[in-house]
N, C-alpha and C positions, 0 to 999 in steps of 0.2 A: 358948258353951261356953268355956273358962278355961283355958287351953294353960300349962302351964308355962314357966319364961323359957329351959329348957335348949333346949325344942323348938322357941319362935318365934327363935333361936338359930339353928338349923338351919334350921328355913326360911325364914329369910331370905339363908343361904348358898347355898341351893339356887335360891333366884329371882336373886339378884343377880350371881352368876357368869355365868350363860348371857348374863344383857346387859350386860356390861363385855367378853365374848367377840362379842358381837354388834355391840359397838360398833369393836372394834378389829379385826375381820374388815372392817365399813366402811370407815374409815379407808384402811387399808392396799388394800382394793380402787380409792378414788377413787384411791393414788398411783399403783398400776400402771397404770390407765387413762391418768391425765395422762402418765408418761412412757413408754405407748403410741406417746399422740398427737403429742406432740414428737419423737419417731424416725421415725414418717412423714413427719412436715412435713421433717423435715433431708433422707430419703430423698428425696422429691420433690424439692427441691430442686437435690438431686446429680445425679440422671438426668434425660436429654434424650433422648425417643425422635422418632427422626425416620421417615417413613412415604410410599410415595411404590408406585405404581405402577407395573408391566412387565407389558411385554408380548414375552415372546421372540421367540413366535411365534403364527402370523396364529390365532385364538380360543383363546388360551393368558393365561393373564392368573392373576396372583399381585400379592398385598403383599411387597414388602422391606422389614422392619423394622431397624433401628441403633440400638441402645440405648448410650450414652456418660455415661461417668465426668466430670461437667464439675464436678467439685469439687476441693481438694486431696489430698485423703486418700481411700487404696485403698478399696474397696467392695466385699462378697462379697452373689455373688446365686446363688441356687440355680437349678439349669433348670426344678426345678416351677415356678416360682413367673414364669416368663418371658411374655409374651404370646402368644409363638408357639406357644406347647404346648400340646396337650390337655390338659384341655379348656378353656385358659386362652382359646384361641382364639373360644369361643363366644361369652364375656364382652367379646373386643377387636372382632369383627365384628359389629355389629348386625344387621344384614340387608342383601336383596340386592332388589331390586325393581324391576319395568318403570316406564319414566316415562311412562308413561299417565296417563288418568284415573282409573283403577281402583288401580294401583300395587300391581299383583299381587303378593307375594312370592317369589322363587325357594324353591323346599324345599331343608334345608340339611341338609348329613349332615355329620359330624366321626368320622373310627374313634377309639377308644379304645386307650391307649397306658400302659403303664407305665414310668416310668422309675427311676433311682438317685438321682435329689437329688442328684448333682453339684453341689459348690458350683464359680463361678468368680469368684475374684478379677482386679474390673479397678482397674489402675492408674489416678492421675489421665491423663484425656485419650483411656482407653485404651476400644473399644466391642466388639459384641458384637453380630451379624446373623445373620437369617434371613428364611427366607418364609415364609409364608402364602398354601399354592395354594388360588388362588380355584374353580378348575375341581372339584377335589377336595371344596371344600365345599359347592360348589352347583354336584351333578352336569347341570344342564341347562345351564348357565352358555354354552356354547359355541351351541348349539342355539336357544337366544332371543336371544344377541348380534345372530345371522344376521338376526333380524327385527326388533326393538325395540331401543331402548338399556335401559340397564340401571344404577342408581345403587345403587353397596357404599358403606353407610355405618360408621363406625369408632367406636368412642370411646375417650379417651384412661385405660386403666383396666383393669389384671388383676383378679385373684380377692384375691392377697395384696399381688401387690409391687405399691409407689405409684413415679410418675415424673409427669413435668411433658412436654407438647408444645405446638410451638410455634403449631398450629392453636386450642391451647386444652381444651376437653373433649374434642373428637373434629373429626372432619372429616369427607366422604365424594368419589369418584369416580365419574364419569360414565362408562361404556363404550359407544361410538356403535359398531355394525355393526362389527365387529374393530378398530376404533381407540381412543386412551387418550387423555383428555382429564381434568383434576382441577380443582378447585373451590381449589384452591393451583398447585403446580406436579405435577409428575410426571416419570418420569426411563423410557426407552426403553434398557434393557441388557441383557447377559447375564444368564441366571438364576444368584440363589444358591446356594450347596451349600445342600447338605438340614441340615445338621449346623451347629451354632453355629460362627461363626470369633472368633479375640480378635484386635483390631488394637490 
């Protein structure tokens, strides 16, 4: 059939638009993607979380996390987005397990929490701690120490914010019958506040 030139006109307006619009919707997504990925890699690179071990007291056992500014230039990190938060915690604690043969899992509870998104700006040099109560999240925790040891393993990695450790992807600790032994080192102090501090 024999289209007039007014009409094959029009639709050729009508096909060619949507893919010059399809094309530059492309485009413009691979940039944002690439300079996604180059804001994580500088992020990582800034932060250094370091991760260690306590034991207050005798079947009491927690992670101390320190997260530091080891770049020049100040750094704004939000609390969601922190390791130690719900449910960012789920993501940084792999699991908990007897070193048996079997290598039963502990069952692992985490409450749910809402927070503000507080941003905190740290200075270079300047870090940012908390815990992670082990007891809390794996309600038997106390109760199987008594008999078996027990190996919390870790990985180095929230939900959004990227950092670097110096274990590498993660690491994990050994807990012998109420005592703390790690697969790096491990540190025996007081517990931390519950609440982020800035140093």
């Amino acid at each position: 059939m024999w289209i007039p030139f007014e009409r094959q006109a029009k639709r050729c307006e009508t096909v060619s638009i949507p893919m010059i619009v399809r094309r530059a919707f492309s485009i413009v997504t691979s940039i944002v993607i690439l300079s996604s990925g180059t804001t994580f890699a500088e992020e990582a690179k800034s932060l250094l979380l370091d991760v260690t071990l306590e034991s207050p007291a005798s079947g009491v056992y927690q992670l101390k996390l320190r997260m530091t500014n080891t770049s020049s230039e100040p750094i704004t990190i939000y609390d969601t987005d922190l390791p130690w938060i719900t449910p960012n915690q789920l993501v940084f604690v792999n699991r908990a397990y007897r070193t048996n043969a079997r290598r039963t899992s502990l069952p692992r509870f985490t409450p749910m929490e809402d927070y503000a998104r507080i941003s905190n700006e740290l200075a270079p040099g300047q870090s940012l701690e908390d815990i992670i109560d082990l007891n809390i999240m794996f309600p038997t925790l106390t109760e199987i120490t008594g008999k078996y040891n027990v190996r919390v393993e870790w990985v180095c990695r929230s939900k959004r914010l990227v950092f670097r450790c110096k274990e590498g992807k993660g690491g994990n600790f050994v807990i012998t019958r109420h005592e703390t032994r790690s697969s790096g080192t491990s540190s025996l102090a007081s517990p931390s506040p519950s609440i982020p501090q800035t140093k």
